[in-house]
C-alpha positions in Angstrom: 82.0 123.5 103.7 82.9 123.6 107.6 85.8 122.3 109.2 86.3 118.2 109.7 86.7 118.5 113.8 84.8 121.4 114.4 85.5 123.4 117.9 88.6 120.8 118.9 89.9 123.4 121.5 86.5 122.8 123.5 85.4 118.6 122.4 89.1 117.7 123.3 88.0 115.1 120.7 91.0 112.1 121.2 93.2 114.7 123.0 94.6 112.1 125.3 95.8 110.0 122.8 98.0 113.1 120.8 99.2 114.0 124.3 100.6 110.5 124.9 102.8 111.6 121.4 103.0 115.1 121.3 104.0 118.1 123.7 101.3 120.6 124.8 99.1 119.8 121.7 97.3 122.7 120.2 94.6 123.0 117.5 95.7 123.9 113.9 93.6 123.6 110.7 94.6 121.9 107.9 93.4 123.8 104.9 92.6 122.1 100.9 95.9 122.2 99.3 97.8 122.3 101.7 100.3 118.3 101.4 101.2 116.1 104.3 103.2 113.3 104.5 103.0 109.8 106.3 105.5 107.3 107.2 103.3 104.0 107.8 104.4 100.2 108.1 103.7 97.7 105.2 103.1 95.3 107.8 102.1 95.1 111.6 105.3 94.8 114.2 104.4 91.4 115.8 102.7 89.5 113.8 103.9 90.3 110.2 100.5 90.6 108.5 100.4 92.7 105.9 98.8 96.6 106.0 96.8 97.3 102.9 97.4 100.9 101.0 93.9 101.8 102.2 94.6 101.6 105.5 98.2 102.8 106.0 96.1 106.1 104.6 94.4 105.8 107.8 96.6 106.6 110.4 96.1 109.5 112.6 99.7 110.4 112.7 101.2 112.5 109.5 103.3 115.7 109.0 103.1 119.1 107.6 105.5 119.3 104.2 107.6 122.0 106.1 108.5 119.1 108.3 108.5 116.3 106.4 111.1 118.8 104.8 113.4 119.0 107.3 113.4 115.0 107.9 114.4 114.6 104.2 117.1 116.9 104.9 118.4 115.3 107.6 118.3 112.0 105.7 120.1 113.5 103.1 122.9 114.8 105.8 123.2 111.5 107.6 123.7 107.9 107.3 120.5 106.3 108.7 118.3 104.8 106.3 114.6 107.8 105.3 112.6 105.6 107.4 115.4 105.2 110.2 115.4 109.2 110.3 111.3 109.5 110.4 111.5 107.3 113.3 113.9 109.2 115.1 112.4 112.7 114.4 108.6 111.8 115.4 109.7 109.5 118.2 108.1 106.0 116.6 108.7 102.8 118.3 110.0 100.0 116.6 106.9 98.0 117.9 104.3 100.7 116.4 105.5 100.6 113.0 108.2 99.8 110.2 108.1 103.4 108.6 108.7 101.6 105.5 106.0 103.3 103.1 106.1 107.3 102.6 102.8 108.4 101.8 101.6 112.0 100.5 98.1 113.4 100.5 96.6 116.5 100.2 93.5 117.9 101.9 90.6 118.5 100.3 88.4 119.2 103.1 89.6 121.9 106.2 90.0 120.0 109.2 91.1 120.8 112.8 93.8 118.9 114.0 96.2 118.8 116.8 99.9 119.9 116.1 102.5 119.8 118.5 106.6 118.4 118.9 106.5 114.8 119.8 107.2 113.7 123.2 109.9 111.1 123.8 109.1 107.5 123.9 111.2 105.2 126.3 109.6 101.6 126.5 110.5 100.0 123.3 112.9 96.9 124.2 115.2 95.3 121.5 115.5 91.6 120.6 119.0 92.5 122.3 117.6 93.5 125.2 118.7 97.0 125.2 116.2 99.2 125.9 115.6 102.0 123.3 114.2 105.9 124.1 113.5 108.1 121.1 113.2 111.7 122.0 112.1 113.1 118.5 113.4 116.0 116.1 112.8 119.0 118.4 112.3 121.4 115.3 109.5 118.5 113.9 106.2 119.2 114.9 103.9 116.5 114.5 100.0 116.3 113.4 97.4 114.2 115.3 94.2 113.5 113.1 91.4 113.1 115.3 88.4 110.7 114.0 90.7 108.3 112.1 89.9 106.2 110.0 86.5 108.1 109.3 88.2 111.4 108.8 90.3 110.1 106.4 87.9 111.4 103.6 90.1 114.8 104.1 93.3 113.9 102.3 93.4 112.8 98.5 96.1 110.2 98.3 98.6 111.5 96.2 101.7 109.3 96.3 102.9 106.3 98.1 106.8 105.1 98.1 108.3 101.7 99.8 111.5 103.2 101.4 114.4 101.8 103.3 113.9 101.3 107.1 115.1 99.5 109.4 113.4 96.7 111.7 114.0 95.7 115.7 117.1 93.6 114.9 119.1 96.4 113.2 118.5 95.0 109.4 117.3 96.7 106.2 113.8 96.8 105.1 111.3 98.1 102.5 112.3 99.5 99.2 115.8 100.7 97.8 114.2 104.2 98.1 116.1 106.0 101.1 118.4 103.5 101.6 121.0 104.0 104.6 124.5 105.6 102.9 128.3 104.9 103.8 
């Protein structure tokens, strides 16, 4: 079966958009059996309506396991809620997502993706009005999944986990799982 994204290094397909995430992005290839992870938001920033499981499946943004790795790790080290730390190491704005849900898939179909460390994100402004920059993990490198949701079809969902996060005003959301430690 050919790659999902064939020839990304010469159709720049959505290459814009990863750049506005990720540094210098290159193409990798995701292979089957190989697991990523997602941190996605059980409901949108703004308006509070809720995300369906299907579609927080759907987001272009995900992790390799050797990263999502080393963001356990650092949860496990620190004091910051697991979806606190994912927002920190991939540079997510409050306003784009709770990172309250940890999903793992695996692919089932090779796909070309770009891969690359995230960039850092300076707009999001708190309800205090302090203005918030996230500069990212810089030993995470991220994965942008060109052709979402469509391309979705790669990955076979394999687990998804409500975990602690945190919201714009400082306070504790999501499930018990990951919670923030003394």
């Amino acid at each position: 079966m050919p790659n999902l994204n064939p020839n990304l290094a010469s159709t720049k397909l959505e290459y814009t958009r990863a750049a506005a995430g990720i540094r210098n992005p290159a193409v990798t290839v995701l292979v089957p059996g190989e697991d990523v992870y997602r941190f996605a938001s059980s409901v949108q920033p703004g308006t509070g309506h809720a995300v369906s499981p299907a579609r927080q499946a759907t987001g272009p943004w995900w992790f390799r396991s050797r990263d999502w790795q080393k963001i356990l790790k650092s949860y496990l080290k620190g004091s910051f809620s697991l979806g606190t730390t994912a927002r920190i190491a991939g540079a997510v704005q409050w306003s784009w997502s709770q990172m309250d849900v940890l999903l793992k898939a695996r692919v089932v179909s090779a796909i070309e993706v770009w891969e690359g460390q995230g960039l850092p994100q300076y707009r999001d402004v708190l309800p205090n009005g302090m203005t918030v920059t996230l500069r990212g993990f810089p030993n995470v490198v991220q994965l942008y999944v060109p052709g979402m949701p469509g391309n979705a079809a790669a990955f076979q969902l394999i687990d998804r986990l409500e975990v602690a996060s945190t919201d714009q005003r400082g306070d504790e959301v999501g499930g018990a799982w990951g919670a923030a430690r003394p």
